[in-house]
C-alpha positions, 0 to 999 in steps of 0.5 A: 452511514457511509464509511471511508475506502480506499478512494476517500482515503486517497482524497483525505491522505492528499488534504493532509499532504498540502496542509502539512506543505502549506505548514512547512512553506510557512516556517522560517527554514530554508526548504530545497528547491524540489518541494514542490506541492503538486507533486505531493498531492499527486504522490497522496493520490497514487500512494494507495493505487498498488493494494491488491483485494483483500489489503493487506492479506491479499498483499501477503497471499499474493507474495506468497503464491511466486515466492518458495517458503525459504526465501519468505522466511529468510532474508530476501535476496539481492536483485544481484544475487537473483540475477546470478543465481536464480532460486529454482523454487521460487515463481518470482522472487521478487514477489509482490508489494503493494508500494512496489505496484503502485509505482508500476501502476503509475508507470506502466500499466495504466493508460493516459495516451499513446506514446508517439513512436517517434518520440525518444525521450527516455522514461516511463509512460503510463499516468506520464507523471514527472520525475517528481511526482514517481519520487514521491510516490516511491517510500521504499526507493530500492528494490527487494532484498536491498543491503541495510532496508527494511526486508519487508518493504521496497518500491520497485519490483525487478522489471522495473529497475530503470523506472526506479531509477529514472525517478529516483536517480542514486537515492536510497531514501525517500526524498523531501516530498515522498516523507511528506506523503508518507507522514500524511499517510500515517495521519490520515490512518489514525485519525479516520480509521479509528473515527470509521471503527468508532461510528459502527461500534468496533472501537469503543473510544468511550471506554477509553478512560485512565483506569478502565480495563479497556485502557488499561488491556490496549496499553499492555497490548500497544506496550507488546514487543510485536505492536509499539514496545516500550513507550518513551518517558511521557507518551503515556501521560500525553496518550491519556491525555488525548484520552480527554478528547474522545467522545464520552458516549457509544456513537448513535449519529446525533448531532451531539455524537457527530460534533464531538467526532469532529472535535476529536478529528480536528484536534488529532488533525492539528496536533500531528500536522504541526508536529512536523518540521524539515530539518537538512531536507527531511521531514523531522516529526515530533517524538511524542507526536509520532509516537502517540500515532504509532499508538492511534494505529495500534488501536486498529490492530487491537480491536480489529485485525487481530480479532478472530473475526477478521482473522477467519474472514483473511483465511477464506480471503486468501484462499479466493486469491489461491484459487484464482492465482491456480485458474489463471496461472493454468490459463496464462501458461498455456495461452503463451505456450511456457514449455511448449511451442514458441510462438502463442496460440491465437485461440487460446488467447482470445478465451483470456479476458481482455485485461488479463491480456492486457496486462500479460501482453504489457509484461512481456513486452516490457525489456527486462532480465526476466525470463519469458515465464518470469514476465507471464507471473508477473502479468498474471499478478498485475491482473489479479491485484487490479481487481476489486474485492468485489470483482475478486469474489465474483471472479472466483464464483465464475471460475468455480462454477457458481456464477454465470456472467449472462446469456450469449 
């Protein structure tokens, strides 16, 4: 039985995109003139490229890793105040973010061909995507620590200020496509997730009836200061209504089991597609819609993230992430020559493997505030999130000694 991933996930978030464009493009509204479908599925395509191994918790480890405690548990800083008054403790204080590498990954790090040299055109290369399409993959179009946002979201790290604002100009909101992307997301989250837990047993949709203890246990659960809050006036109806469409039985993958999965997908998949509206250029959802999503999601936290099980399972994710940051921090550090010799070490550098180079010599190369060891941290994070959880785990075994990558 095969489950989503991210790639498959990606695929289906970009369906979604272009059947909630293809819905909007019918309605009878005036929609402005840079919505535009391509640049929502390539938006749907990226919007996952910056999650590091380990999702989540990788995403978290690795923030923590450059960021000193003060500045994780206040308010972040302003990119103006980073620059003035630089924080002594911190590795690099504007840290790491998965929305923030996905647009890095987009514009500078991955490969699509060499630019020539005596092109002068001003902007990114990378995947040389439009103005358009980085717009649309840009959720968060502000930098950490920006006045009035959200603290624990932002699209672009400080290197890449110029990209930011090359794809985005002035804005500070996400533009017309980006929130197209972003509602797609949300759907695609709610609707196969919950299907992918349900089919291995982790979710019991079968027990969710009006009544039952289960229903009732997620409700108060979802209701949490910490998860939804309190439900608007006839979410709960509307949420046990939904409940009618669930399978009736655990899942055994009979013919039976699979057409009622695909009653639910296409009644969720229409519900929240149709919820959605443009309203003076931005994306309007519907408020019970939106909410009963919101609800879907919860789902997942309830019956899976905040299970003991995966809980341990994040602690020794985190510490792979620790040990490899420690490994190749040592390695990067002296490689380069931080606090030594000016010029690196040509030795030294050929034992580095070669995307860690890669990405070490791309941070260094690039033209920003900062500093020569600022640059090196943000090479070593560029390498670490670009593997795999499986490369993770294996690098991590190599590191330590526990694993050999072949004969010479």
């Amino acid at each position: 039985m095969s489950l989503h991933n991210r790639l498959t996930h990606s695929l289906k978030v970009e369906q979604v995109g272009v059947s909630i464009y293809t819905k909007l493009s019918g309605d009878d509204r005036q929609l402005p003139p840079i919505f535009d479908m391509h640049a929502i599925a390539a938006a749907c395509l990226a919007h996952d490229l910056g999650h590091p191994p380990f999702g989540h918790a990788g995403e978290q480890e690795l923030d923590a890793l450059v960021v000193c405690g003060q500045h994780q548990r206040s308010r972040p800083r302003t990119y103006e105040q980073r620059r003035q008054d630089p924080c002594s403790n911190c590795k690099l204080e504007d840290g790491f973010e998965g929305n923030a590498q996905s647009l890095r990954i987009s514009a500078v790090l991955s490969v699509h061909k060499d630019k020539d040299k005596t092109d002068k055109e001003i902007g990114p290369i990378g995947l040389d995507l439009t103005r358009a399409s980085l717009a649309a993959t840009t959720k968060y179009p502000w930098l950490r620590g920006a006045p009035d946002k959200k603290a624990s979201k932002w699209g672009a790290y400080d290197c890449d200020k110029e990209i930011l604002e090359w794809a985005v100009g002035r804005q500070d909101v996400p533009d017309l496509n980006a929130q197209v992307m972003d509602w797609a997301d949300d759907i695609s989250y709610a609707v196969h997730d919950i299907e992918d837990f349900y089919r291995i047993g982790l979710i019991p949709l079968n027990d969710y009836k009006r009544g039952t203890d289960v229903a009732k246990g997620f409700l108060r659960y979802a209701k949490s200061a910490n998860a939804v809050g309190p439900l608007s006036p006839g979410v709960e109806e509307a949420l046990y209504g939904l409940f009618e469409f669930l399978p009736r039985s655990r899942f055994t993958g009979t013919t039976e089991d699979l057409a009622a999965l695909d009653r639910l997908r296409g009644t969720l998949l229409t519900s929240f597609i149709r919820a959605a509206k443009v309203e003076s250029g931005n994306v309007v959802r519907d408020p019970i819609q939106d909410e009963l999503n919101g609800i879907l999601k919860q789902l997942i936290w309830f019956h899976i993230i905040d299970e003991p099980t995966l809980a341990n399972i994040q602690v020794g994710q985190r510490q792979v992430l620790r040990d490899i940051f420690g490994r190749v921090e040592t390695f990067a550090l002296e490689a380069y020559k931080v606090g030594g010799a000016a010029m690196a070490d040509e030795q030294s550098l050929r034992r580095l493997p070669n995307a860690l180079r890669r990405t070490l010599d791309l941070a260094l190369a690039q033209d920003s505030s900062y500093t020569h060891k600022q640059k090196i941290y943000r090479g070593i994070l560029d390498f670490i999130s670009g593997l795999s959880d499986s490369e993770a785990y294996y690098l991590h075994a190599v590191l330590a000694g526990r694993e050999h990558v072949g004969h010479l």
